[in-house]
N, C-alpha and C positions, 0 to 999 in steps of 0.2 A: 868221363867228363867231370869236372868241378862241378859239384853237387850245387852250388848256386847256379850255375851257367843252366843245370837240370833243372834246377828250379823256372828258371827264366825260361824255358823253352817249353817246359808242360804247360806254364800260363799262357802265354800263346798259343799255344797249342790248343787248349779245351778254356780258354776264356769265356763259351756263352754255354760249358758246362761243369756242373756243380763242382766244385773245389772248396777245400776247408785247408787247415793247418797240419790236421792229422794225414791224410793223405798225400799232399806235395812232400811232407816229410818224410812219409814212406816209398816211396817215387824213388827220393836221391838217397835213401840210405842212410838218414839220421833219423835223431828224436826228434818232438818238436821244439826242445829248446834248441838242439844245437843248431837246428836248422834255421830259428827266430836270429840266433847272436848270429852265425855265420851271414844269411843273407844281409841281414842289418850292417856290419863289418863293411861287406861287401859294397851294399847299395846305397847306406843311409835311410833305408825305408824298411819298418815293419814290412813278415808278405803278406800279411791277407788287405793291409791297406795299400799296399802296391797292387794288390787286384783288382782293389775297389777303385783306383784313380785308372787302371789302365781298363775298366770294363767300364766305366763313367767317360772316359775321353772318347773310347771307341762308340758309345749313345752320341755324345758330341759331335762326331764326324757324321755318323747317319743323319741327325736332325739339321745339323747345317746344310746339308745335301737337299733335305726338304721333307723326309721321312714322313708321310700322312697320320700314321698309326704309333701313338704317343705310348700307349700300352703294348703295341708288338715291340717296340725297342726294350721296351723295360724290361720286360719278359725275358728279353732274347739276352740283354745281361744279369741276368741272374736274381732280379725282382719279381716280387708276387703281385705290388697293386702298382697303380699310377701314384698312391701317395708315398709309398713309399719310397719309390725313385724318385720324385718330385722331394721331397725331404732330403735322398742323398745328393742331388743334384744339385739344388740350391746351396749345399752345405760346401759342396765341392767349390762351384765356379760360383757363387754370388748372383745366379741369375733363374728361373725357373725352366724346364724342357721349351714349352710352349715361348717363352721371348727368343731362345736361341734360334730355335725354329724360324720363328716370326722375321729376326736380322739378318740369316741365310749366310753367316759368316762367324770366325772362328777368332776375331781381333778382339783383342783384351780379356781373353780369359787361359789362365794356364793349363796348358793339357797335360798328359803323364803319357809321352811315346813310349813305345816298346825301348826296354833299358839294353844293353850289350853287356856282358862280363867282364869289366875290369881284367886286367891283367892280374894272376895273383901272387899274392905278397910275398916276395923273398926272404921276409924276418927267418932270420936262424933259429930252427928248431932242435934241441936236442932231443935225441932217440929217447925213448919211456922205458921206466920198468913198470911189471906188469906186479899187482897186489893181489891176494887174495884177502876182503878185508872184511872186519868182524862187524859187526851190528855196531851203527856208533847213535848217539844219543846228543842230541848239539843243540842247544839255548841260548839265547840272544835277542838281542833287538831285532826285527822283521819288519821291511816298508815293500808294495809294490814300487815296481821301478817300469818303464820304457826304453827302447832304442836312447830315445831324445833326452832321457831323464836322466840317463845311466850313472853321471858326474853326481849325481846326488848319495853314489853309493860312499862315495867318500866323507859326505859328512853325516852318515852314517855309523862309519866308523869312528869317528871322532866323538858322536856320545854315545857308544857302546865300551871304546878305551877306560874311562872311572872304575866299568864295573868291572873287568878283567881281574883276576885273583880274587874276587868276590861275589862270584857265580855260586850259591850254595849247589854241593856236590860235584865244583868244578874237578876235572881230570885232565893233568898237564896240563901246561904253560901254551902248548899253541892255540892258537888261533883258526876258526874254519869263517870263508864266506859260504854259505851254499845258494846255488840257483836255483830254484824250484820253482813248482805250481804253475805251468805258460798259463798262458791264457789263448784265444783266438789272435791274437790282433801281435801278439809277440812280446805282450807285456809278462813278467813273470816278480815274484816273490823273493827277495834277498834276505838272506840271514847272518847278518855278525854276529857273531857266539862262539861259545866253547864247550869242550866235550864234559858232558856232565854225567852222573851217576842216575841221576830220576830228576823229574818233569817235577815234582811236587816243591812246597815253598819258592818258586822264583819270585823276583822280581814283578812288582806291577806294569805290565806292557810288555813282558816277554814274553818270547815266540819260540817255542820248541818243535823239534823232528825227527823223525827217528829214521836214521838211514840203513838198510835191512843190508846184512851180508851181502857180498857179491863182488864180481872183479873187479880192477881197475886199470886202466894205464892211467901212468903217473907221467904227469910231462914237468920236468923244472923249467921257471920262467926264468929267464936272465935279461938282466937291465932295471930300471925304475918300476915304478909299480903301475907308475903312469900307462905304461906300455903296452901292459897284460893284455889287452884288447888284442895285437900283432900276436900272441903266443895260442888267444884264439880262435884266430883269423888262418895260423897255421896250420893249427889242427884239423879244425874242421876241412880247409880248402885243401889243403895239401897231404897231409899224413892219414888223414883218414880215408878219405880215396883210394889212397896209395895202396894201403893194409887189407885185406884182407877179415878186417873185424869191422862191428859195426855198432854203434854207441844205443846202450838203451836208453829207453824213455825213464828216463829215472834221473833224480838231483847230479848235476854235479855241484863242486865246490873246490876253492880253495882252502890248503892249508899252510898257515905261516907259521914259522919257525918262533921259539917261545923269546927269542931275543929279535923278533922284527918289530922296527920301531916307522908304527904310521903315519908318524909325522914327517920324518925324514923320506918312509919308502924304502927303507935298506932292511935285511935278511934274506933269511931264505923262502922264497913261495914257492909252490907246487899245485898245480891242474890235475886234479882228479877226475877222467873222464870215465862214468861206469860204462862196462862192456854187456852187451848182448851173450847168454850162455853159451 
């Protein structure tokens, strides 16, 4: 099964029991990033906020119903007090448990139904090779990002371009983004940078990491840069399913060719997926 379709069906599945990020990831067979970009890809939605609106709508339907017990609903999706669900409640629809209740109807506030699996993407993926790759060392500018946010990685790049060839202890001309650090909610940490010799003298506001030996498939992305998103919509949906291997919880990143130019979007990129031993 497409490891989001997995994902969508554990949620229902155990919606009024305990689910994290780390878990449903391990469920379908990914990390928690890849698991965060793929469903997102997928659905438009973070998953643990796709849980909280589908375990929020399902309170919804009970207290419209007329549900007496304001605390057994809470409970029963995955809150510890009345305030607390009263705070995620409000946050959600605009209104508190107790008025829903009180209206005994479900007109004018948006719910989050149980989602279906898309069809998945036919974007052409070329076959990987596979690296065995050495400890690499990469510094750059670093912002969190989101699902929603994502378009902000580009201008991102755009003021980390100046410092390019003046990276003290830069190595090679190419270019790495790396994904790193999820969070719960499918937020994670991006890094434009290049591979450097040592952490020490950078730049004020850079962001360094040190990516530890270990394997890779290498996917090349073909078409605009725009795109990348469909080359990791492939991967994960399609080709890693497919395989027989299975992505560790570790950074990926891209690397671009020492003549891609990010204004235009033209060179060469490459998807570095690291692999499970």
């Amino acid at each position: 099964m497409d490891p989001v379709g997995k994902a969508l069906w554990l949620i229902e599945s155990e919606l009024e029991t305990p689910l994290d990020l780390e878990r449903i990831a391990g469920v379908c067979g990914l990390s928690r990033f890849g698991l965060a970009r793929a469903f997102a890809c997928a659905t438009g939605w973070p998953v643990m906020r796709y849980v909280r609106a589908r375990r929020l709508s399902r309170a919804a339907h009970r207290l419209a119903d007329g549900a007496t017990d304001i605390l057994g609903v809470a409970l029963a999706v995955g809150y510890g007090s009345h305030e607390a669900f009263t705070r995620a409640f409000r946050e959600q629809f605009g209104l508190t448990p107790e008025a829903l209740r009180a209206s005994g109807n479900l007109h004018g506030i948006e719910l989050r139904e149980a989602m279906r699996m898309q069809p998945t993407s036919t974007f052409e993926l070329p076959e990987p090779r596979f690296v065995q790759a050495e400890e690499l060392l990469i510094a750059g500018l670093g912002e969190r990002f989101t699902a929603e946010r994502a378009q902000g990685i580009a201008a991102l790049w755009q003021r980390f371009v100046p410092h390019i060839g003046r990276v003290p202890g830069q190595q090679g001309g190419e270019t790495f983004g790396v994904c790193c650090n999820p969070d719960a909610d499918g937020g994670f940490e991006y890094i434009a940078g290049v591979q450097v010799s040592r952490s020490d003298g950078l730049p004020p506001g850079f962001s360094h990491i040190r990516l530890r030996a270990r394997r890779y498939a290498v996917f090349l992305h073909r078409g605009h840069i725009s795109a990348i998103h469909e080359t990791f919509a492939a991967i994960f949906q399609r080709w890693l399913p497919a395989s027989t291997l299975e992505a560790a919880d570790a950074p990926e990143f891209e690397r671009y060719s020492a003549d891609f130019d990010p204004l235009a979007g033209t060179g060469q990129v490459e998807v570095w997926v690291p692999l499970r031993a």
